[in-house]
C-alpha positions as CSV (number, residue, x, y, z in Angstrom):
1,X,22.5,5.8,-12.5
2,X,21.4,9.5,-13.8
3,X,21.8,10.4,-17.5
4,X,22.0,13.9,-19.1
5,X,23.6,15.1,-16.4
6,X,26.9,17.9,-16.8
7,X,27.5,16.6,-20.1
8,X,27.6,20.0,-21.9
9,X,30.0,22.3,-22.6
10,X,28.7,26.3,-21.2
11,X,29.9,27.4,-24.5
12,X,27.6,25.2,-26.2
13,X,24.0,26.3,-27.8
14,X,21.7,23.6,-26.4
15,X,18.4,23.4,-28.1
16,X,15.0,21.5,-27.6
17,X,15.8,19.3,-30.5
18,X,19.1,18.2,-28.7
19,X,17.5,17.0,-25.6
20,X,15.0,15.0,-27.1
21,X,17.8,13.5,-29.1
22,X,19.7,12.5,-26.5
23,X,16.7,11.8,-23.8
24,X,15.4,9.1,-26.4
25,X,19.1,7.4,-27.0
26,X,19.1,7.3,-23.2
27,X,15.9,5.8,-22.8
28,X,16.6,3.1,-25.1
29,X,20.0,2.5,-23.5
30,X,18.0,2.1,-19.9
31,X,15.3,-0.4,-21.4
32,X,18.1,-2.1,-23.1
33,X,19.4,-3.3,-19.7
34,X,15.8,-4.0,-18.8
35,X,15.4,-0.8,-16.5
36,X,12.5,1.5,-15.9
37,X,13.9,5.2,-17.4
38,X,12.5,7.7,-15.3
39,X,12.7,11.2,-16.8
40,X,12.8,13.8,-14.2
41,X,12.9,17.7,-14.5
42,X,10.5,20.7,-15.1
43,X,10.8,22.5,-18.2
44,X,7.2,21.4,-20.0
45,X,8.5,22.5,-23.5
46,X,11.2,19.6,-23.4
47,X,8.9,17.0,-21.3
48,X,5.9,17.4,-24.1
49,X,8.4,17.1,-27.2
50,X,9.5,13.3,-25.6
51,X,6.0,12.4,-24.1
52,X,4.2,13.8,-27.3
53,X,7.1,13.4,-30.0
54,X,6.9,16.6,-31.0
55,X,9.9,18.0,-33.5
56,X,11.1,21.3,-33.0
57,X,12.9,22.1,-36.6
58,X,16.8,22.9,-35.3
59,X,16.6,26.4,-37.3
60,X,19.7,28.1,-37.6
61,X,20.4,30.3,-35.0
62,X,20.8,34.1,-36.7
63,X,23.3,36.0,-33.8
64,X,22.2,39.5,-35.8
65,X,18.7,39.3,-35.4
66,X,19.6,37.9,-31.7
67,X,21.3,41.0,-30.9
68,X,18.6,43.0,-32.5
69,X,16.0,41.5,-30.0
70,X,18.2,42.0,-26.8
71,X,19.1,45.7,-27.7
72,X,15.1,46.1,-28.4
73,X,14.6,44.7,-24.8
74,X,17.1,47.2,-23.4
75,X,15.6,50.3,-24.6
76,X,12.0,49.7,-25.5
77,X,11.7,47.6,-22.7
78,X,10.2,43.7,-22.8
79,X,6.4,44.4,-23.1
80,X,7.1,45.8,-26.1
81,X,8.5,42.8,-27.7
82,X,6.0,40.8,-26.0
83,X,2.9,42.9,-27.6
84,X,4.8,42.2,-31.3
85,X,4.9,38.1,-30.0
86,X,1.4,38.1,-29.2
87,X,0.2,39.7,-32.7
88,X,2.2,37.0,-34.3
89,X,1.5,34.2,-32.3
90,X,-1.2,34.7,-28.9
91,X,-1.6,31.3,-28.3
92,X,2.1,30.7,-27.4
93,X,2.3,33.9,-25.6
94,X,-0.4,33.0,-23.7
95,X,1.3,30.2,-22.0
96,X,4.9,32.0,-20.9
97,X,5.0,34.8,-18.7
98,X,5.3,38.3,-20.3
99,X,8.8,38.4,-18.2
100,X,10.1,35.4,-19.8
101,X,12.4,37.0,-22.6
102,X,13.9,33.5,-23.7
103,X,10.8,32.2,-25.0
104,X,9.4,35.6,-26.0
105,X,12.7,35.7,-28.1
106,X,12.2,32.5,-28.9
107,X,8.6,32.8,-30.6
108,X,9.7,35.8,-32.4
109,X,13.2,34.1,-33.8
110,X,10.9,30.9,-35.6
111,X,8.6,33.6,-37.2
112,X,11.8,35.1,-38.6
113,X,13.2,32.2,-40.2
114,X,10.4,30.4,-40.8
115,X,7.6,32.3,-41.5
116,X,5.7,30.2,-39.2
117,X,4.2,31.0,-36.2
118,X,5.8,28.4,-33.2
119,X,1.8,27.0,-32.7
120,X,1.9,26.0,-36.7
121,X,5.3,24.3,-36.1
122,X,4.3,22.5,-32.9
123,X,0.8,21.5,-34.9
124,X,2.4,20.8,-37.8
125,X,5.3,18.3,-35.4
126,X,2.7,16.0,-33.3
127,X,1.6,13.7,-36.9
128,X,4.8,11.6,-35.4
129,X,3.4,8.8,-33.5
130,X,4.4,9.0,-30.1
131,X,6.8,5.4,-29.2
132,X,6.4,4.9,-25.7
133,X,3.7,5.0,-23.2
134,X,4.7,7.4,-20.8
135,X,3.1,8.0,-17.4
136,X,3.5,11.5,-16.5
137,X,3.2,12.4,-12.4
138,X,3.5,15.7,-11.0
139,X,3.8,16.8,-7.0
140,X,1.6,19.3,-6.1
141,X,2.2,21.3,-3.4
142,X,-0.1,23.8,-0.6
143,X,1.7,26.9,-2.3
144,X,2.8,28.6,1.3
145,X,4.5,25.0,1.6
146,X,5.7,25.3,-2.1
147,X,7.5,28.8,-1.5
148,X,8.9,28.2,1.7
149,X,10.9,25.3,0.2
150,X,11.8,27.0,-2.7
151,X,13.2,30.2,-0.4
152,X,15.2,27.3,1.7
153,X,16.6,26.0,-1.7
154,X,17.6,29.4,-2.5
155,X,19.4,30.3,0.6
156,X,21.1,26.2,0.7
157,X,22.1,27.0,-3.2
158,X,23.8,30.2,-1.8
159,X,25.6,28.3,0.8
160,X,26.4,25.7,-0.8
161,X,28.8,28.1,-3.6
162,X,26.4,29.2,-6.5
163,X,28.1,33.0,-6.7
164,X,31.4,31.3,-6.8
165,X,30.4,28.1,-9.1
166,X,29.1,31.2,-11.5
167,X,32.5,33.4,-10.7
168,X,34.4,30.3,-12.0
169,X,32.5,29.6,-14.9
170,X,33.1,33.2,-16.1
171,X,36.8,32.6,-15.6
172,X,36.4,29.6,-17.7
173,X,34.4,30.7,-20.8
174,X,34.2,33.8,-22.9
175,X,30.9,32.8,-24.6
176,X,27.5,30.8,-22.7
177,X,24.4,31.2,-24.8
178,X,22.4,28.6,-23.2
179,X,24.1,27.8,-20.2
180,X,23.6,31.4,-18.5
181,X,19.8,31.5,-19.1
182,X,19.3,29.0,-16.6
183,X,17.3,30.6,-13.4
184,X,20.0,31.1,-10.8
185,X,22.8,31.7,-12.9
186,X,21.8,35.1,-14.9
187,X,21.0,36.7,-10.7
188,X,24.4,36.1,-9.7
189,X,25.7,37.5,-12.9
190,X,23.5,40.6,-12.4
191,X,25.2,40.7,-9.1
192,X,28.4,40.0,-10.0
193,X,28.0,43.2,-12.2
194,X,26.8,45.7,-9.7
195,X,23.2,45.7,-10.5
196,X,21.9,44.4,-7.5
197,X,23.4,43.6,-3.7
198,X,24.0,40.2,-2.5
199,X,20.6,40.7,-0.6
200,X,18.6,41.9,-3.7
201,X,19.7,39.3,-5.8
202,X,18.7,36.7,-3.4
203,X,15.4,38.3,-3.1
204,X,15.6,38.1,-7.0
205,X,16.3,34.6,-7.0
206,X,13.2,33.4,-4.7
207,X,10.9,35.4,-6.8
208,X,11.4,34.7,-10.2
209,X,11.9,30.9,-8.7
210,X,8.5,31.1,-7.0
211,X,7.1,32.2,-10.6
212,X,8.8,29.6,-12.6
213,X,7.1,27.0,-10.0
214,X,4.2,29.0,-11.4
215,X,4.5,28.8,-14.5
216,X,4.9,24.8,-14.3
217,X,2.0,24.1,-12.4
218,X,-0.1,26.3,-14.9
219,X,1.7,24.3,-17.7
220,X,1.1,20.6,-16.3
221,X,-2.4,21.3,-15.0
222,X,-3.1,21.7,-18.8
223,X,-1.6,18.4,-19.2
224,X,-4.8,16.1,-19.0
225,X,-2.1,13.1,-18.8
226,X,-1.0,14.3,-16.0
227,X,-1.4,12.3,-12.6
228,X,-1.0,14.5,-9.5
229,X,0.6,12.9,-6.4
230,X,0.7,14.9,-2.3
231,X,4.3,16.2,-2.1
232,X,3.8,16.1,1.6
233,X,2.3,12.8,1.5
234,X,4.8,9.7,2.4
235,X,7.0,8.2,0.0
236,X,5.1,5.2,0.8
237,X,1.3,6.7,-0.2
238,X,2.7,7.9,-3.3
239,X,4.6,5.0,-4.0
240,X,1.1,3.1,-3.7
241,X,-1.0,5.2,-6.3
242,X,1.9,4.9,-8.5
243,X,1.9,1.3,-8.5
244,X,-2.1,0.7,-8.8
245,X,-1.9,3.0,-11.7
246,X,0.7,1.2,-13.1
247,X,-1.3,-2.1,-12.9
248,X,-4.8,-0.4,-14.1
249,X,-2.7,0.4,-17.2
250,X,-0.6,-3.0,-17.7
């Protein structure tokens, strides 16, 4: 049974702070009926604030100063905004890409309403103890293996009705801060509004998909927990170092 899954509205703001809210009312409910919870996905931010119990502070959200930033972006262009992150806060910058404006935004929004840099909250989060012992595996990939499967995804999401799963949301809903974030979805809009062709949006698509897979590896190889399994080796050779790790531990 999966959890978490197509339970929020587009329209909705969905934050850090929520998913670890409702990953750990999940967890319990799985342990509850004396199942293993297996938490599955790739965003490192949200895996480390379960595995590490780090709390993100839900700041308000100020629209203004969001506008601010995104009309900044427009016409100065993003490495400017990314320069004025890194003078506030370099070590965060140093671990997102200087093309990624949601968490460039991001570090720039906490200073705002905080006054704190997003390192001093995140330092200032982990004096929770963490509640369970998580294992934490990872699939590592040859990287020319690695992109080919992402471009295959790519064209099978295509196929498969992303441009018109994206048309219909946009039929649906006037307003999706979160939702239309999500890698995949702000390509087709692009599209859908003339900036690119069908063809250069795919193209698009594949790259910035290749550097999120990137950016992950980068951000779990820093992970010192983290166990690193073939992901072209057999389910059943993974399945085995899983389980002797499991036993060296229990």
């Amino acid at each position: 049974m999966h959890h978490l899954l197509d339970f929020v509205s587009p329209e909705e703001r969905y934050s850090v702070a929520d998913y670890k809210k409702q990953a750990k009312k999940a967890i319990k409910e799985i342990l509850q009926k004396e199942k293993v919870p297996i938490v599955v996905g790739g965003t490192g931010l949200y895996v480390d604030s379960l595995i590490y119990e780090i709390e993100y502070p839900n700041i308000e959200f100020n629209e203004d100063y969001r506008k601010e930033l995104e009309n900044r972006a427009k016409e100065e262009g993003l490495e400017a905004l990314y320069k004025q992150a890194e003078k506030i806060d370099g070590e965060a910058t140093r671990k997102i890409s200087p093309n990624d404006q949601k968490r460039i935004l991001r570090i720039l929004e906490i200073y705002h309403a905080t006054k704190k840099t997003k390192t001093q909250q995140e330092i200032e989060s982990r004096k929770k103890p963490v509640e369970y012992d998580y294992q934490v595996y990872g699939l590592k990939w040859d990287r020319e293996a690695l992109y080919e499967r992402i471009n295959k995804r790519v064209d099978l999401m295509i196929e498969r009705g992303l441009i018109e799963e994206v048309q219909e949301i946009l039929k649906r809903h006037q307003n999706f801060p979160t939702a239309m974030q999500g890698l995949g979805y702000k390509e087709v809009v692009q599209y859908l509004e003339g900036k690119f062709t069908k063809e250069e949006m795919i193209e698009k698509l594949k790259m910035e998909t290749r550097r999120y897979a990137k950016r992950q590896m980068t951000w779990f190889h820093k992970n010192k927990q983290t166990i690193w399994l073939d992901g072209e080796a057999s389910q059943e050779e993974n399945t085995k170092i899983i389980m002797e790790n499991y036993k060296e531990k229990f």
